[in-house]
C-alpha positions as a Markdown table, in Angstrom:
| # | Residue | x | y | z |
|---|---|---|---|---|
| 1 | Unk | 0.0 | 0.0 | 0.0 |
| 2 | Unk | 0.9 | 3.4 | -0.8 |
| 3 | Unk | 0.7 | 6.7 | 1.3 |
| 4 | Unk | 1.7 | 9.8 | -0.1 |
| 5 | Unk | 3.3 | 12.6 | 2.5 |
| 6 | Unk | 2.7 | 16.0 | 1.6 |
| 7 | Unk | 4.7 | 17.9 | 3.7 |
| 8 | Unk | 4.7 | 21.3 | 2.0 |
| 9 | Unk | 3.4 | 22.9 | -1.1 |
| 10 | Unk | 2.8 | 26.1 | -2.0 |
| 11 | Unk | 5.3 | 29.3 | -3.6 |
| 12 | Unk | 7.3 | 28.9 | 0.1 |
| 13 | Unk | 8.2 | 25.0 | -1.0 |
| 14 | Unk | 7.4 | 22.2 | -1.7 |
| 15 | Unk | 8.1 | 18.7 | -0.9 |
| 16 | Unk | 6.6 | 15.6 | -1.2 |
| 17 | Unk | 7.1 | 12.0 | 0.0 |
| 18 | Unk | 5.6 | 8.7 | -1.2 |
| 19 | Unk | 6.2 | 5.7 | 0.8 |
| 20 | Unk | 5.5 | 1.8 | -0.1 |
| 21 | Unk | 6.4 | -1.0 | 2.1 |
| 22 | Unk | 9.9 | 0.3 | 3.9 |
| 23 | Unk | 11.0 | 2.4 | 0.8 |
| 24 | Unk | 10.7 | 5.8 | -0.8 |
| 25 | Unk | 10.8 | 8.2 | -3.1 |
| 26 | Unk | 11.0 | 11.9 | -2.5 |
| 27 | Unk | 10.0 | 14.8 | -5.0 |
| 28 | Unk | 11.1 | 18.2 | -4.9 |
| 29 | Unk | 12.8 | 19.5 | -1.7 |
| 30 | Unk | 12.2 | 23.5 | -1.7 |
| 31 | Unk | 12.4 | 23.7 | 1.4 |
| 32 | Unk | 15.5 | 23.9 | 3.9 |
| 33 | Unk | 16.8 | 20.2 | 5.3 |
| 34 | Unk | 16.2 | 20.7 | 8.6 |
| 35 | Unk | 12.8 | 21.5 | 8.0 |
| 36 | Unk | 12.3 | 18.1 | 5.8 |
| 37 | Unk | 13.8 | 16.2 | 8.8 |
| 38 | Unk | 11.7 | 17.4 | 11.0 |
| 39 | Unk | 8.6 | 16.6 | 8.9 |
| 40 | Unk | 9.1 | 13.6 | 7.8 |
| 41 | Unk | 9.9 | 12.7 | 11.8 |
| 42 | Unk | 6.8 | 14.2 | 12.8 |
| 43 | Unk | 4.6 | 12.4 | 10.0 |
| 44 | Unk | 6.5 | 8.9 | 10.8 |
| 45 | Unk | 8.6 | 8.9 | 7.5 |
| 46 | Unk | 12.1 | 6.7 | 8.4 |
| 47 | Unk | 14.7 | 9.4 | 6.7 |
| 48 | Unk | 16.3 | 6.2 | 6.0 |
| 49 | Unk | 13.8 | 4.7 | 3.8 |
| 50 | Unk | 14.1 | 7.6 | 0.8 |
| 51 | Unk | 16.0 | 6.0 | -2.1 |
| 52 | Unk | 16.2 | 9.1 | -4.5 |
| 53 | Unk | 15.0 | 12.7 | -4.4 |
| 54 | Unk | 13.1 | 13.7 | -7.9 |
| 55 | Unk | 13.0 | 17.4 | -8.8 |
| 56 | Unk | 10.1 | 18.3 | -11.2 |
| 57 | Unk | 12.3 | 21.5 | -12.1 |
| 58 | Unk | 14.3 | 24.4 | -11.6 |
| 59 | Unk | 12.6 | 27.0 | -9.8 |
| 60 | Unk | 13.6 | 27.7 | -6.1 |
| 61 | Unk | 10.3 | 27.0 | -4.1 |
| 62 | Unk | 11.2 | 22.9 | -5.5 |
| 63 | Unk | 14.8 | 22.8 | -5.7 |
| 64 | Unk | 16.0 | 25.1 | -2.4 |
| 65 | Unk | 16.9 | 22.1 | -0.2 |
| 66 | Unk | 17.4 | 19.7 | -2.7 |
| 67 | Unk | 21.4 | 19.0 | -2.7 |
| 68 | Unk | 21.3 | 19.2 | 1.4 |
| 69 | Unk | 18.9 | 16.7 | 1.7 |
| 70 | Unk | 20.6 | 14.7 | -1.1 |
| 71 | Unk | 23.8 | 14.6 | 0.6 |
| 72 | Unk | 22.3 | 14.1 | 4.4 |
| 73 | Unk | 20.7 | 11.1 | 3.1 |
| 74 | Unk | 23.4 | 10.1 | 0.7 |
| 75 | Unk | 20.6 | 9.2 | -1.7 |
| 76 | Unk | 20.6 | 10.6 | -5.6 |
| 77 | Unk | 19.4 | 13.3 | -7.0 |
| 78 | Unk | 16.8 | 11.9 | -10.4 |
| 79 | Unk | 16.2 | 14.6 | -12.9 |
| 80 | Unk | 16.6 | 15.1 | -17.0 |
| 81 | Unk | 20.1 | 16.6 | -17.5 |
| 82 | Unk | 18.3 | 20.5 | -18.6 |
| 83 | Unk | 16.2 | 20.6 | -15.3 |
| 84 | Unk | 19.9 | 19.2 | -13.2 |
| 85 | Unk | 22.3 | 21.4 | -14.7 |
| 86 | Unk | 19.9 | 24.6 | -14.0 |
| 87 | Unk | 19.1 | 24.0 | -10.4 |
| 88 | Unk | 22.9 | 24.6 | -9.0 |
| 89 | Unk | 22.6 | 21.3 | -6.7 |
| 90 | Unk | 26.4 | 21.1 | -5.7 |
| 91 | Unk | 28.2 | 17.9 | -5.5 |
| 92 | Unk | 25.6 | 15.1 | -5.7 |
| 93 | Unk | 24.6 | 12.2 | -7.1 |
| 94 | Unk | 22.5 | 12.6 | -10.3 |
| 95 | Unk | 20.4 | 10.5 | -12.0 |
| 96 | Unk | 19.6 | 11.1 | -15.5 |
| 97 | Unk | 15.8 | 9.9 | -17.3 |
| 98 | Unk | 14.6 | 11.2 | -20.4 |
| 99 | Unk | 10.3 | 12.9 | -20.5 |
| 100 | Unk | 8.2 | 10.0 | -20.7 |
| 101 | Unk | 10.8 | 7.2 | -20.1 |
| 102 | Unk | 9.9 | 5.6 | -17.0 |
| 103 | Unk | 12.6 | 4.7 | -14.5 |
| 104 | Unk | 12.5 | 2.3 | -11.5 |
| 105 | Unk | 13.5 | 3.4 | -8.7 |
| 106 | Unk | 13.3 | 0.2 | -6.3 |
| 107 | Unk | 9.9 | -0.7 | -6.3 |
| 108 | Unk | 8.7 | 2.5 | -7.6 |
| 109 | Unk | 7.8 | 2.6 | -11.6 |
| 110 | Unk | 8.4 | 6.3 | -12.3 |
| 111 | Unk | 6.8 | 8.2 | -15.4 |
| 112 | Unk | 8.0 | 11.7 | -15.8 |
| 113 | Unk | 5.4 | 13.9 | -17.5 |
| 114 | Unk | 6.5 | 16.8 | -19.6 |
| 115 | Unk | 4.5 | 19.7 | -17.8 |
| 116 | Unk | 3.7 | 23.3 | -19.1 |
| 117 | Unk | 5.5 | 25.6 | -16.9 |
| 118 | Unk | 8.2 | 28.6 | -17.5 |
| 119 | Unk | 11.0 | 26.5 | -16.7 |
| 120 | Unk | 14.0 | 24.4 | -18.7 |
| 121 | Unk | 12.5 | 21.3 | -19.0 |
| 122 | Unk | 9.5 | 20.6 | -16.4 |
| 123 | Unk | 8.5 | 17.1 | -15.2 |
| 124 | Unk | 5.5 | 15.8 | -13.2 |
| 125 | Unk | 5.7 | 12.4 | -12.0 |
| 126 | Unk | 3.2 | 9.4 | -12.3 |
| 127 | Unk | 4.3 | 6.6 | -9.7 |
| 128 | Unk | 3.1 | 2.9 | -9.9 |
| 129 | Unk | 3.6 | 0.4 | -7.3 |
| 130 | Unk | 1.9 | -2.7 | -8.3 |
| 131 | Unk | -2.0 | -2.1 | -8.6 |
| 132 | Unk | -1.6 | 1.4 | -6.9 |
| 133 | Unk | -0.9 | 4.8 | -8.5 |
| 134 | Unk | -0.1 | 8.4 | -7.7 |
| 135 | Unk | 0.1 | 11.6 | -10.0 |
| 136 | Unk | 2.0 | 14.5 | -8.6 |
| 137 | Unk | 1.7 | 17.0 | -11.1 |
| 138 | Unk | 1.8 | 20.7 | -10.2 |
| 139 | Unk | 3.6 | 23.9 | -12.0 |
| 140 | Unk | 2.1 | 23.5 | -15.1 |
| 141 | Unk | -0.2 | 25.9 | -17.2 |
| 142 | Unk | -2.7 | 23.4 | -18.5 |
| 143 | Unk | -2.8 | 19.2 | -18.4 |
| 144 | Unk | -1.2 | 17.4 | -21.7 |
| 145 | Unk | -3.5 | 13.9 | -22.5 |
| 146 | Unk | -0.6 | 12.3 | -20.7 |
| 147 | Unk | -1.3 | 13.7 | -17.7 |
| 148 | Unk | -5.3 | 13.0 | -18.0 |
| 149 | Unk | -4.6 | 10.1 | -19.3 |
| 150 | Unk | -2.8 | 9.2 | -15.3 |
| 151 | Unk | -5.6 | 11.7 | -13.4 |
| 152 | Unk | -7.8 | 9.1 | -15.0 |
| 153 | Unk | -6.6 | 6.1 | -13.4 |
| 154 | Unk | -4.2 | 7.5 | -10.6 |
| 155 | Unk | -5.5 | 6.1 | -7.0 |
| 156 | Unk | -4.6 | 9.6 | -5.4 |
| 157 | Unk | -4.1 | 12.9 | -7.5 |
| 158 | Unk | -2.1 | 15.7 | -6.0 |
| 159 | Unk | -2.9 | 18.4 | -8.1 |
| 160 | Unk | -2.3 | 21.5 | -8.9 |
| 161 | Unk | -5.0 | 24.6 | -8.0 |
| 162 | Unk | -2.7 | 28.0 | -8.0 |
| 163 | Unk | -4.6 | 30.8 | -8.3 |
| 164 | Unk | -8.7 | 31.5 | -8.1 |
| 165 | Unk | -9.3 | 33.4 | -11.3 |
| 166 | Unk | -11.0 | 36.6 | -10.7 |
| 167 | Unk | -8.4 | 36.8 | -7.3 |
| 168 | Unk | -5.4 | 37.0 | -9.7 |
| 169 | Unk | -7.2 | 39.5 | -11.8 |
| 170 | Unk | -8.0 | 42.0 | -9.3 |
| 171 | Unk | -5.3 | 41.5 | -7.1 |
| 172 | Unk | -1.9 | 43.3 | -6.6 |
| 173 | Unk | 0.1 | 41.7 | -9.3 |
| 174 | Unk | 1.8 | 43.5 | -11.7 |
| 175 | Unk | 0.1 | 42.8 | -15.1 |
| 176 | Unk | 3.3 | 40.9 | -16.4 |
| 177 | Unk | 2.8 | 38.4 | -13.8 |
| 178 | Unk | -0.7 | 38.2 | -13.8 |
| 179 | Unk | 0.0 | 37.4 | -17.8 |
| 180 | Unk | 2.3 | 34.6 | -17.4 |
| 181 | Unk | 0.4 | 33.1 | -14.6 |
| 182 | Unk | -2.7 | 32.6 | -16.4 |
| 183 | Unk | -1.0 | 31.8 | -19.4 |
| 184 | Unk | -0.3 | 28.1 | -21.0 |
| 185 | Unk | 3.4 | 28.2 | -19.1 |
| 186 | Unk | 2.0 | 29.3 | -15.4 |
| 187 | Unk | -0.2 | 27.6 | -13.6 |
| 188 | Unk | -3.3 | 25.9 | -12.9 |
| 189 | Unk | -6.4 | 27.4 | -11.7 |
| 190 | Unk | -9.5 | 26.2 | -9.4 |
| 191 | Unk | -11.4 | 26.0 | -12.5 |
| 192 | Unk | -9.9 | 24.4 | -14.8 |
| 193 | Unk | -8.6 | 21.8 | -12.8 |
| 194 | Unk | -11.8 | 21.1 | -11.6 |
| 195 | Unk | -13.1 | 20.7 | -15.2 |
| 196 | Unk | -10.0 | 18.4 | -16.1 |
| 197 | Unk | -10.8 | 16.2 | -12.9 |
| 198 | Unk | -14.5 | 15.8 | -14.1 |
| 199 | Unk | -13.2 | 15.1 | -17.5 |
| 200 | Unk | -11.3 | 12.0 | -15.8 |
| 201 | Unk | -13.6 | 10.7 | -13.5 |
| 202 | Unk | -15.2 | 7.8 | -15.3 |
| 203 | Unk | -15.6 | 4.2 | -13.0 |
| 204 | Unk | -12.6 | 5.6 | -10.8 |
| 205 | Unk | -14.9 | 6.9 | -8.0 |
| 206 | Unk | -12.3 | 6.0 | -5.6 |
| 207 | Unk | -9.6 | 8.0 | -7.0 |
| 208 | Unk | -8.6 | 10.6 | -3.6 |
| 209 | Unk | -8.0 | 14.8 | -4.9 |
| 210 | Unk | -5.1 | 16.6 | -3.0 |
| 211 | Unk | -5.0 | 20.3 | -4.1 |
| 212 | Unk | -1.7 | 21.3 | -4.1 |
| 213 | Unk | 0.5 | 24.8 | -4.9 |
| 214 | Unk | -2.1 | 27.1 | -3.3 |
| 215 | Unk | -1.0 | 30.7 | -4.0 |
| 216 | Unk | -1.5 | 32.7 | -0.4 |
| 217 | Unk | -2.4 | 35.5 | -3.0 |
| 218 | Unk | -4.4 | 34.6 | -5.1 |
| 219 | Unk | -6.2 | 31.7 | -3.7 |
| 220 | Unk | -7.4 | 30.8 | -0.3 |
| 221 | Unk | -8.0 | 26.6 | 0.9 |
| 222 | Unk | -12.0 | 27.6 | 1.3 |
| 223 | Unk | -11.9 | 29.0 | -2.0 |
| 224 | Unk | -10.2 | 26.1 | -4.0 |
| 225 | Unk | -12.0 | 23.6 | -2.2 |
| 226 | Unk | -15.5 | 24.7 | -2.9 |
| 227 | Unk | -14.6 | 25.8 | -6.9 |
| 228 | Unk | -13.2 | 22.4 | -7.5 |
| 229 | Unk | -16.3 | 20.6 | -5.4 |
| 230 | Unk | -18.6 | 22.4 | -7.3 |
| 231 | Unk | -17.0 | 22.0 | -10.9 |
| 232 | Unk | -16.4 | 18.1 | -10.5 |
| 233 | Unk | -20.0 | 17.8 | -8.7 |
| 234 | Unk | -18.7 | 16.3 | -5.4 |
| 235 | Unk | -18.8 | 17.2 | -2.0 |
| 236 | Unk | -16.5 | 19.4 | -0.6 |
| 237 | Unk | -15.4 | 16.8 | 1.8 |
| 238 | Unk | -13.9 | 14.5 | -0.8 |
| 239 | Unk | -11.6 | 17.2 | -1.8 |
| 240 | Unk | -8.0 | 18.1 | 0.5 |
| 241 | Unk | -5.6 | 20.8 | 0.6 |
| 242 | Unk | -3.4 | 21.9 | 3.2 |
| 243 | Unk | -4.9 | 25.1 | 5.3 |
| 244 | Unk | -2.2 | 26.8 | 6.7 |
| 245 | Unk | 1.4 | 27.4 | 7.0 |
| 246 | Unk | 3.2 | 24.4 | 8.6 |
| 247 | Unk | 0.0 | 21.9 | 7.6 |
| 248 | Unk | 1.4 | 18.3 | 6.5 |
| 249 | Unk | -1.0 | 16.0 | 4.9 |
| 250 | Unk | -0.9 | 12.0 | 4.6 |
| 251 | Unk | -3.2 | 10.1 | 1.7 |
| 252 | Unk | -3.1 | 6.2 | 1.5 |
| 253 | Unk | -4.4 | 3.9 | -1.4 |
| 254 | Unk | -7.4 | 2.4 | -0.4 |
């Protein structure tokens, strides 16, 4: 059985663990070590148990703790050579995969996604361990098939719900960055993941939602919540996010 860690996510970091009988798999670490540590202690993760940490791509908020971590757990570092050479990891291991080749990782089968995002060469990552699957796909302006193709059978679906639109719109960013935001190469919002989760539903009425990369700006947990409940036409209860800073969140296949 699967469970899935989220121990932060959001424009402050990211970082998320997933965990199958004594082993796992880490992706992104943008936040400090220490802090990981002291997470994955507190949510009963064995530090010892992480066999590689998978970065999704460049960009601070996923990468900021990344070669610290790396190197405290003496574990590698698994990202396509673009998204490695830009994040300035230091002296660690690295593990190279190529967008769409999956790579096993003990007992982890690993599918890197191309994403949409404003970065070298963004990844979200599809993990299968036997008859269980999670999708962690966030930082990404819309959702390729490949990545409805695995919120369509994926057991657990942390997703990505940035920004509430009409928030962003009239809210203090500058128009530039309101512009890339809600363009094809920003990021998700409450609407449209909500219609891409509907889109995927089909027979897979078990499949758990995990809203993840809330903006504190442009979004608020009540707000995503309900938009996504309402747009997929479940109840608000079957949808998760975090809801507020220093919230950790653990989701097992049923």
């Amino acid at each position: 059985m699967m469970e899935v860690h989220v121990l932060a996510s959001g424009s402050d970091g990211n970082c998320t663990v997933i965990e199958s009988d004594g082993e796992a798999i880490m992706i992104d670490a943008g936040i400090s070590c220490r802090r990981i540590m002291s997470l994955m202690e507190r949510e009963g993760v064995d530090k010892d148990m992480v066999k590689a940490i998978l970065i999704t791509h460049e960009h601070s908020d996923h990468v900021s703790g990344a070669g610290a971590t790396a190197r405290k757990l003496d574990v590698p570092i698994v990202a396509n050579e673009a998204t490695f050479n830009a994040s300035n990891l230091g002296n660690v291991q690295h593990w190279v995969y190529k967008s769409n080749a999956s790579i096993d990782i003990g007992q982890f089968h690993v599918t890197p996604l191309p994403t949409s995002h404003n970065a070298v060469e963004p990844n979200c990552y599809f993990t299968e361990v036997e008859d269980s699957r999670v999708l962690v796909c966030t930082d990404t302006g819309k959702f390729s098939f490949g990545i409805e193709h695995a919120l369509s059978i994926a057991d657990i679906a942390v997703v990505e719900a940035n920004y509430d639109l009409d928030m962003l719109v009239n809210g203090p960013y500058p128009y530039s960055l309101k512009t890339l935001i809600g363009s094809d190469h920003g990021h998700m919002n409450n609407r449209d993941t909500a219609l891409a989760l509907k889109r995927t539903m089909g027979v897979n009425t078990h499949r758990k939602i995990f809203l993840a990369h809330l903006s504190k700006t442009n979004n608020t947990p009540d707000t995503a919540r309900q938009t996504v409940s309402d747009g997929m036409g479940v109840r608000r209860m079957n949808i998760d996010c975090l809801e507020f800073a220093g919230d950790t969140r653990t989701l097992k296949v049923d």
